[in-house]
C-alpha angles and dihedrals in degrees: 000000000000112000114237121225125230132217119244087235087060096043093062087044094057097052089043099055089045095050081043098062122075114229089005116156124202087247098059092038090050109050091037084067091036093245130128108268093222085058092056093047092057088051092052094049091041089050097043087056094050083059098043089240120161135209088255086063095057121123116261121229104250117233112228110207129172114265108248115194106253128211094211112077089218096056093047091051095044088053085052097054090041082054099042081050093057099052093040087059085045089057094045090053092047088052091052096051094053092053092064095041092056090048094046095056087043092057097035094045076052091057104047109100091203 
């Protein structure tokens, strides 16, 4: 099987998008992209040392519970802002997406000798 090679460009997508989804494995994200899920891992470790990121650093996987109405004011407010969390990190992945989806048929709709 011939290796591909990657853009820079997608490359960084790639990590972002990753780093950007709460609770995201390499597996999802990669096949979500159609890449090999060892090959995003190595960019996300190769990204994380160029930060100087640790392992203590790393993103945590969120927990989506259902939101039980809660007697105490605080706890209420502390589920909404989990919440409001949640679906700010969604946003930030479909934007993502998007982002990557507009650059591959660009390059693709480059490529095609009609």
């Amino acid at each position: 099987m011939a290796l591909k090679d990657y853009s820079d460009e997608f490359k960084a997508d790639a990590v972002a998008l990753y780093e950007s989804t709460p609770g995201a494995t390499y597996k999802s994200i990669a096949a979500d992209l159609g890449i090999n899920r060892a090959t995003l891992r190595e960019w996300v470790l190769r990204d994380r040392e160029r930060r100087g990121v640790t392992a203590a650093g790393t993103k945590t996987a969120a927990v989506h519970r259902a939101a039980v109405p809660s007697a105490d004011r605080n706890e209420r407010v502390r589920q909404l802002e989990a919440r409001v969390a949640e679906l700010e990190a969604s946003e930030r992945k479909l934007a993502i997406e998007r982002d990557i989806l507009r650059k591959a048929a660009k390059y693709f709709a480059g490529e095609t000798n009609w």
